[in-house]
Each structure stands twice: as C-alpha cells, then as structure tokens.
N, C-alpha and C positions, 0 to 999 in steps of 0.2 A: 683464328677467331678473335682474339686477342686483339693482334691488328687490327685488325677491322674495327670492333668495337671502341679502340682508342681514336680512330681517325675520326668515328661519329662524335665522340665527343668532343672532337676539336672542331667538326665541321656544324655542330648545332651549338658550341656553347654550352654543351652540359655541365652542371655543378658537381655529378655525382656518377662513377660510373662502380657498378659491383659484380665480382670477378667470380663464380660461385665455383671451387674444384671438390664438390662433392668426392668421396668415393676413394679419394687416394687412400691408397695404404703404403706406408711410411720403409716397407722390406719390398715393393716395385718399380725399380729401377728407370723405367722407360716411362711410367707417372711421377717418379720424383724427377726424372729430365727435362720432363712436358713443363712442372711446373717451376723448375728452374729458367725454362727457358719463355716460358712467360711473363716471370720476375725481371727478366732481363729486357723482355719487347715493350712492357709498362715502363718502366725505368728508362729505354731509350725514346718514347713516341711522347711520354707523357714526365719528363726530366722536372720539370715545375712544380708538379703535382702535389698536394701533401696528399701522403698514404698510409691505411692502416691495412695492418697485414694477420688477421687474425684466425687462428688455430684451432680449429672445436674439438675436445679430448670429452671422451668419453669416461666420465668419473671410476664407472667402475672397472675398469684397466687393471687400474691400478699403479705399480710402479711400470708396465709397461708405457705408460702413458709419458714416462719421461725418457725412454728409446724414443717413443714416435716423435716427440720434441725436436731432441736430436738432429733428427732426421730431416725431420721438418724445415729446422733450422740452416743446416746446409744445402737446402734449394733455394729458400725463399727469405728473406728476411724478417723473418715473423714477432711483431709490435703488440704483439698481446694475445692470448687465451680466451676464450671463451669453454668453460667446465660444465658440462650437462650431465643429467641426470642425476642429480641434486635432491633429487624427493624421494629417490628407492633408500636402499640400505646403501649407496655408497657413500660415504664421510667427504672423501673429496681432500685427504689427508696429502696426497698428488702433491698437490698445487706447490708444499713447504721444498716437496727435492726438487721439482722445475724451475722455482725459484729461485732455491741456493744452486743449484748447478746450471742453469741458463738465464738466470735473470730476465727471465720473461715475464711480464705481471698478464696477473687475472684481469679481466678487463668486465664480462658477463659471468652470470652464473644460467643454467638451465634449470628451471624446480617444476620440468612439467613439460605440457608435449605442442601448448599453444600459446601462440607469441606474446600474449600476455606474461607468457612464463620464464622469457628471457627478460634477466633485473640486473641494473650492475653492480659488480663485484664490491661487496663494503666488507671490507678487510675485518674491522671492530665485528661485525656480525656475524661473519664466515667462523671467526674463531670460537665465540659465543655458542654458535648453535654445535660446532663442532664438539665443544663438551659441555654440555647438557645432558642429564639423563632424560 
C-alpha cells in the first residue's frame, strides 16, 4: 500500500503524502517489520523526499513509553514525538528519559481529544506547567 501510495504521488505531483500506522504495538514483531519495511519502500520510491517520522506516546505509559521508543526507533527512523493526553493526570515527565536516552525531541503535545487540541511542543511551557501546583 505504501508503494502504491508513493507512486501517486510521483505520478500527481503531490506536495504532501501521510503514512497513518495506527495501532502498532512496539512487543509485535511482524508490525514492527511491516513498519520497518515500509521505512524502507518510502526511502527507496520517495529518496528526495524531506520526511518527518513522528511517534505518538501516550503520556500516561509512563516510563514504558521510552521501551516503546526504543523500539520504535529500530524500524523506522523516528524525527519527532508527538505526547498526548496532556489534560488528564499525566505530567508527561516521559519526554526528559526519551530525550536523554534517544534524543528524540517533542514535536506536538495532545491536551484534548479534538484537533484543535494537538499544539506544538514549547519546551519553556511544558516545564512551567509541569511544576505548577
């Protein structure tokens, strides 16, 4: 599907094509190959490209969130985060060990369930509201 979808965009001229792998879970092996190997069909069909590769962690994980990283990391070459659910009880504290151990920056935040509600990442802010009572 991949293929195919890269070939439209070479054969319309598209500016913008987006890759949606909903659902992986970062301990299934035959969906981190799929999405390895899709990393791989982009990168050969679409070599020119500029590409962003982003990751949506669900805040409250926790430090799982930096295995699924990880993981993440070794399919696909993942260029940024996006951290949701932002508005419950989680802090979203994550983002400091993904950082320090995979240097992958925040890119979006989620504070909410409508597209309005995806805002991007403002580092000064993130830490602010982190300690706030």
């Amino acid at each position: 599907m991949v293929f195919d979808a890269a070939a439209a965009v070479r054969r319309k001229g598209a500016d913008v094509l987006i890759v949606d792998t909903a659902g992986r879970l970062h301990n299934k092996k035959n969906l981190m190959d799929e999405l390895a190997k899709m990393d791989r069909v982009l990168s050969r069909e679409l070599p020119d490209a500029s590409r962003e590769t982003l990751l949506v962690l669900d805040s409250t994980t926790g430090q799982n969130a930096v295995n699924q990283a990880k993981e993440f990391k070794k399919s696909a070459d993942i260029t940024g985060l996006i951290l949701t659910k932002l508005d419950g009880t989680a802090k979203g504290g994550v983002v400091f060990s993904v950082k320090k151990e995979l240097d992958i920056p925040v890119k979006f935040i989620g504070v909410g369930e409508g597209v309005e509600d995806l805002r991007p990442f403002v580092a000064e802010d993130f830490v602010k509201a982190l300690f706030e009572e």
